[in-house]
N, C-alpha and C positions, 0 to 999 in steps of 0.2 A: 745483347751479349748471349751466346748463343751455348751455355755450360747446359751438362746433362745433371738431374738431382740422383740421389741416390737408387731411388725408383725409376726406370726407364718405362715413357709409356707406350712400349712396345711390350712390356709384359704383362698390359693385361688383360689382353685374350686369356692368356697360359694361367694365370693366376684366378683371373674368375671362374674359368670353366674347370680348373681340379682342383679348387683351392677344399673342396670334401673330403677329398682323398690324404691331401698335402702328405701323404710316404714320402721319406728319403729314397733316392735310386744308391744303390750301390754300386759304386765306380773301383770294385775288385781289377789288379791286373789280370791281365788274359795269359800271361804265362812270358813276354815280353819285358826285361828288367825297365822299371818304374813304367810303365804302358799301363793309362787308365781308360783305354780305347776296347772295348770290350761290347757284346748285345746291349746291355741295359745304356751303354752310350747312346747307339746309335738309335733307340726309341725316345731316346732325351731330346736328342737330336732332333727326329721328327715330329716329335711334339714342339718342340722349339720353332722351326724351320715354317710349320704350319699356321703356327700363331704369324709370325713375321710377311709371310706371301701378302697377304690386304693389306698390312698398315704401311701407310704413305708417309705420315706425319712423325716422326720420332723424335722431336725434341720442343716441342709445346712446354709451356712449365704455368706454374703461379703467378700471378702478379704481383704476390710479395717475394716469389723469386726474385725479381725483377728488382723490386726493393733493394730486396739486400746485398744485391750481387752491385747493384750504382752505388751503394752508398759504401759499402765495406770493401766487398772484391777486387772492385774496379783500380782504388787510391792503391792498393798493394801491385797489381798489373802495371798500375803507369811508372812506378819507381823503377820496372824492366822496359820502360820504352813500350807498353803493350797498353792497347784498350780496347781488348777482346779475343777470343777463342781464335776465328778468323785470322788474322793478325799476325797472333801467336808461330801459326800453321808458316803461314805466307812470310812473314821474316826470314826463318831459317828454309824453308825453300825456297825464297827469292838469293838467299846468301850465295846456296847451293848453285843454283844458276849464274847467276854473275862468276862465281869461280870457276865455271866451265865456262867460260861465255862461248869458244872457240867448236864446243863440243855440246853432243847432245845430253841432257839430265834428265834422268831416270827415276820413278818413286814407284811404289809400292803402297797402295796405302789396307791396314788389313784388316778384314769384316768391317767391309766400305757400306753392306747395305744397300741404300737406296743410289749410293754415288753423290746423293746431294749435295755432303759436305763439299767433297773432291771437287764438284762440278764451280759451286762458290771459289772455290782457294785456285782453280785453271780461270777462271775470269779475272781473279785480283791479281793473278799474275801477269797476265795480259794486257790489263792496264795500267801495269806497270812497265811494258812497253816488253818485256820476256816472252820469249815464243820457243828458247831450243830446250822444251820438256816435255815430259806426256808421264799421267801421273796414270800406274795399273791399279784396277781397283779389283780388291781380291775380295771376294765371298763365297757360300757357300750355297745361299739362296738362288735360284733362277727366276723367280719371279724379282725380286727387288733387284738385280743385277741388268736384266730385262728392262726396269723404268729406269733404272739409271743409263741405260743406251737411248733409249727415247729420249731422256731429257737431253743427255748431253748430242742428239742429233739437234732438239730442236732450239738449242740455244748457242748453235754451228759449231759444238764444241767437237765432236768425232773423233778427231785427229787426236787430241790431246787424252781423251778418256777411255780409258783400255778395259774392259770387264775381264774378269780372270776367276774360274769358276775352280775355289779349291780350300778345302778344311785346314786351316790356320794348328789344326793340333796336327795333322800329318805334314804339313808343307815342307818342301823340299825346293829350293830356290834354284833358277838354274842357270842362274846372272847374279852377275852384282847390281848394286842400286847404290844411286846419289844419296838418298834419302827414301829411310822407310818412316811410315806414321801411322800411327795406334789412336783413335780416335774413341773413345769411350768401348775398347772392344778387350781390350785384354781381362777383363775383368769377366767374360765369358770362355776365358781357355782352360782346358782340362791339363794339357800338356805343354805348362811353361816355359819348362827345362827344353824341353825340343824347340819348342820357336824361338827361344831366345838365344838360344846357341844356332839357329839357322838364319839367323839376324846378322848376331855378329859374324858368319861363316859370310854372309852376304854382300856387307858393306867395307868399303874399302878403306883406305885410315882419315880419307877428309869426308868417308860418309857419314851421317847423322840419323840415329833414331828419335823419332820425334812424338812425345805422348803426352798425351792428356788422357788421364783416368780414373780411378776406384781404386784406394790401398785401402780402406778398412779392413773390419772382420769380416769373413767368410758369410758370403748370403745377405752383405750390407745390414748386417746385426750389428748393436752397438755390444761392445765388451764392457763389463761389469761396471768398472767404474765412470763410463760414459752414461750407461744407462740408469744409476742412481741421481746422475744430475736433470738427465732428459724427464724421469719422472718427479723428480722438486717441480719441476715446470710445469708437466701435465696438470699436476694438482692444483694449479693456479687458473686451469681454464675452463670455462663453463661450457657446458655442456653441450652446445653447440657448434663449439670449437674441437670435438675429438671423433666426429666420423671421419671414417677411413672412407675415400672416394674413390680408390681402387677396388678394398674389398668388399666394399659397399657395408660396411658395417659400424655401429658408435662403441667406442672404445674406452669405458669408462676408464682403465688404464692400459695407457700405452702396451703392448703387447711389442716384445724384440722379434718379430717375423723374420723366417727365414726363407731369403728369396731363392736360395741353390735349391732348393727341394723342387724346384721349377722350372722348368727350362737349365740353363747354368748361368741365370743371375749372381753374378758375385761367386763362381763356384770357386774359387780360390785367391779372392782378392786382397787375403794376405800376406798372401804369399808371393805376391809381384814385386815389392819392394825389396825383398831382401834376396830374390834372387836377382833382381838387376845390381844389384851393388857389388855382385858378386862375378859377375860377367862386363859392365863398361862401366866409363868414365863419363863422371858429367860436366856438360859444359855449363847447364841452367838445372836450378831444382827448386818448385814454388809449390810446396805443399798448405793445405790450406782446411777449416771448417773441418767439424764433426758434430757438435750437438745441433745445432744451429740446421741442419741438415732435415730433421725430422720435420720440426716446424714450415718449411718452405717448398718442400717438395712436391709431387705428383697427389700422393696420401693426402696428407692434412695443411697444405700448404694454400688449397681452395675456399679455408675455412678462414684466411685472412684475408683482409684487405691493406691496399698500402692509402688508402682515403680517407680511414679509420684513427685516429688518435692510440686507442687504446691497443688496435693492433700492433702501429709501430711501433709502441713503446716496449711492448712486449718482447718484439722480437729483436729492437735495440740489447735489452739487457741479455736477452741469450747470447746472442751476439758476442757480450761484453765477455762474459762469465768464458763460454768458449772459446773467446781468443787468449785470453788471461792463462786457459787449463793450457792450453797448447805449448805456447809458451814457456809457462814451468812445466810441462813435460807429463800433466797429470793426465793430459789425453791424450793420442794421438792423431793426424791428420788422416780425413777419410778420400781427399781427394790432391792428384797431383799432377803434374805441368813440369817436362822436362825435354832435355834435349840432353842427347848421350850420344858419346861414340865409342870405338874398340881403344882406340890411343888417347892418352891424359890427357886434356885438357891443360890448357895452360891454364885458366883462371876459371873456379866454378860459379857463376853468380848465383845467391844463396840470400833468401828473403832471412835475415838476421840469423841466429844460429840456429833455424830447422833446417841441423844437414839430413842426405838422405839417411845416415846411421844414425840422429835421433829422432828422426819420425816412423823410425820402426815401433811397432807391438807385438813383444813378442808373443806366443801365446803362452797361457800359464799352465807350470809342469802339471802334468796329470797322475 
């Protein structure tokens, strides 16, 4: 299962080599009504864009990732008909295609990256017998937009994978699309109000936006009352158990790092949720984990085993405690799984009553 944790480890060039510095950049408007695209962006930018050129690999995890996402994740995906990321993608764009079958379908997929995913999800379509699509993959890097050409020549995919070399906070679409998909990327946009309204400007009323992402707090911080529960837990683990393998550092307590100060890890990641609710209609909404997050990730998720007795049981009870807060409402979900379009939905499927208005957080008045 191929989910991203809260930590991406494409951030840690960026993270190790200024993590000295760690200064907020100021994202002042440039004089443009709500425009956070300004100098200190576009050095965010290229400090971002630089770390990203070498790294190949972007979604490696834990092996207690791995754990928890078979043992917990997984039983909530198969009640949608899903058993896995992959899957997910490829259902509603295979839908998408079968409903054109006569015509050609169109996708978009955006801050594609390496293309890897994209290039997976044109294979599984393919052997599913679907040939009339070709999915664009938009980014901003030239180096990773580059290997994703190479791969997709050398696995004859060409035809089907488009590189499209273009900033996701300026984009201006100049088509429509069958289907756009958000692949662990919105949670790097500065200007969501603009993409989201050039989404819906984009897709036609049987089009589909399609995402998997990041709704937590801003910088994949936990908010107050998530992070008094995450430290009851730290305090249970020995000391061996809390180096940070990011920042190469032991963390006697948990420290709430903020990953926006860096590249735009999480530069607004709570603010996705409640502006889609406010621009489309959902067809699916599978929100899911928040404490449970910390322990299994890129950071300190290397620090478990799933071979371990004492490990699993460990992260069993987070688990428990987290799914429990979610539920009543006392946390919110840090990550989500959706399929939206511009016109209602006739029916939303909705993992029990986390609709997307109660897995908002808001944030607290200042």
């Amino acid at each position: 299962m191929k989910f991203l944790a809260s930590i991406p480890k494409r951030m840690v060039n960026i993270i190790q080599t200024r993590r000295a510095t760690n200064v907020a950049v100021p994202y002042a408007p440039d004089g443009r009504r709500g425009s956070r695209i300004n100098a200190a962006y576009e050095a965010q930018l290229q400090r971002e864009q630089d770390a990203f050129t070498n790294l190949v690999d972007v979604h490696a995890l834990p092996d207690i990732f791995h754990y928890w996402a078979n043992k917990f994740l997984l039983p909530k995906l198969n009640a949608y008909g899903l058993s896995g990321m992959d899957e997910f993608f490829v259902k509603f764009m295979e839908e998408a295609c079968l409903g054109r079958s006569e015509e050609h379908t169109a996708f978009i997929s955006l801050g594609a990256g390496n293309c890897d995913t994209e290039i997976r999800l044109a294979k599984a379509l393919l052997t599913a017998g679907i040939t009339n699509f070709h999915i664009e993959c938009q980014d901003i890097n030239d180096a990773m937009l580059a290997r994703g050409v190479q791969m997709s020549i050398e696995e004859g995919l060409e035809q089907y994978i488009r590189p499209v070399k273009a900033d996701f906070n300026t984009w201006i679409p100049e088509k429509s699309y069958d289907g756009v998909l958000a692949n662990q990327s919105l949670h790097h946009v500065l200007e969501l109000e603009h993409l989201f309204d050039q989404v819906a400007a984009c897709l036609p009323p049987h089009g589909k936006f399609i995402i998997s992402d990041m709704i937590g707090r801003n910088g994949h911080q936990r908010w107050p009352e998530a992070l008094e529960i995450v430290h009851q837990f730290w305090r249970e683990l020995p000391t061996r158990y809390r180096y940070n393998h990011l920042l190469q550092r032991h963390e006697k307590m948990y420290e709430n790092w903020d990953c926006s100060t860096e590249g735009f890890e999480g530069v607004r990641a709570q603010d996705i949720l409640p502006l889609l609710n406010t621009r489309f209609h959902y067809q699916l909404f599978f929100a899911f984990s928040n404490i449970i997050d910390i322990f299994i990730d890129r950071c300190f998720g290397h620090n478990f085993s799933p071979e371990k007795e004492w490990d699993r049981q460990f992260i069993d009870r987070v688990e428990a405690i987290d799914d429990a807060s979610i539920v009543a409402g006392k946390v919110k979900p840090t990550h989500m799984m959706a399929v939206l379009s511009t016109d209602p939905a006739t029916e939303m499927l909705v993992h029990s009553h986390l609709t997307p208005e109660f897995c908002v957080r808001w944030p607290d008045p200042e």
